[in-house]
C-alpha positions in Angstrom: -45.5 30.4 5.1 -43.5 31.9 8.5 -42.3 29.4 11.5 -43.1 30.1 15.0 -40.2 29.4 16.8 -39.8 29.3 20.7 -36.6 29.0 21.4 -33.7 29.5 24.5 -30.2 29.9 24.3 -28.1 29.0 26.7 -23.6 29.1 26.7 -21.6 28.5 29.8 -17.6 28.9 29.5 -15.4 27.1 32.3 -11.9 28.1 33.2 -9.1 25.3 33.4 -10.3 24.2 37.0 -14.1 24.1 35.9 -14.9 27.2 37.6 -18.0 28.9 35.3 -16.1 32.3 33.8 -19.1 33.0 31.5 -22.8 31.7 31.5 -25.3 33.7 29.5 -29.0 32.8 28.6 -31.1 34.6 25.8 -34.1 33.6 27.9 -37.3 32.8 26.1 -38.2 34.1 23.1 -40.7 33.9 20.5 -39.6 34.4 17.2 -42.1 34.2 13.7 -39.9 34.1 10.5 -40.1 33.8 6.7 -38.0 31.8 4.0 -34.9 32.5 4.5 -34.9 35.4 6.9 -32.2 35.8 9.9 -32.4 36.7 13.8 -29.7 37.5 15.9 -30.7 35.8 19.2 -27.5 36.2 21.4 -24.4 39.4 21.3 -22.0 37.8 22.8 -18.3 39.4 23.8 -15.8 37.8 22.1 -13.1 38.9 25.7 -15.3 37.0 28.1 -15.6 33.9 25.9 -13.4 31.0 26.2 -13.0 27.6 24.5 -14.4 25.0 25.0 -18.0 26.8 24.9 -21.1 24.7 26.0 -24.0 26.0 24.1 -27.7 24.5 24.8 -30.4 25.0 22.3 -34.1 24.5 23.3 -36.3 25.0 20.2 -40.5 24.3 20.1 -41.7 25.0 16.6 -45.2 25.5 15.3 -47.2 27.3 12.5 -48.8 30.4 13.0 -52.5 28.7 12.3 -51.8 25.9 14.8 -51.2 28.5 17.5 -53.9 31.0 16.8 -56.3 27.6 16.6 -55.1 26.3 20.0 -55.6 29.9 21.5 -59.0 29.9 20.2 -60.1 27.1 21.8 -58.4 27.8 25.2 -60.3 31.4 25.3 -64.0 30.2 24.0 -66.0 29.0 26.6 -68.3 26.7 24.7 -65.8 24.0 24.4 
C-alpha cells in the first residue's frame, strides 16, 4: 500500500555571532511512496553549509483512500 506524505523541510546555518549564513526550505511537497522506496527532498551544497545545522521537519501523513474519500465528499454537492 503507498503513503501520502506532505511534508516541508526546512535548514538554517548560523555563523559564530548568530548571523543566518544559510537558510533553505524545500517548500511543500506531496510525495506518494511504496515499501521501501526513496526521495530526495533537499540538494544541498556541502560549501554553504556549516555546523551546527538546524533542520525542521513538518510531516502530515495519510493513505491514498483517505484522501481521495475526503475529496469526494468536499466536491459532491449532496452532502
Amino acid at each position: 500500500m503507498d503513503v501520502c506524505c506532505i511534508h516541508r523541510l526546512r535548514l538554517v546555518s548560523f555563523d559564530t555571532n548568530g548571523k543566518v549564513i544559510c537558510n533553505r526550505t524545500s517548500g511543500y511537497q506531496i510525495l506518494s511512496l511504496e515499501k521501501d522506496q526513496e526521495q530526495v527532498v533537499m540538494n544541498l551544497d556541502s560549501r554553504l553549509l556549516v555546523f551546527p545545522l538546524y533542520i525542521c521537519c513538518n510531516f502530515l501523513y495519510t493513505s491514498p483512500e483517505k484522501r481521495a474519500e475526503s475529496e469526494g465528499q468536499v466536491e459532491s454537492p449532496d452532502t
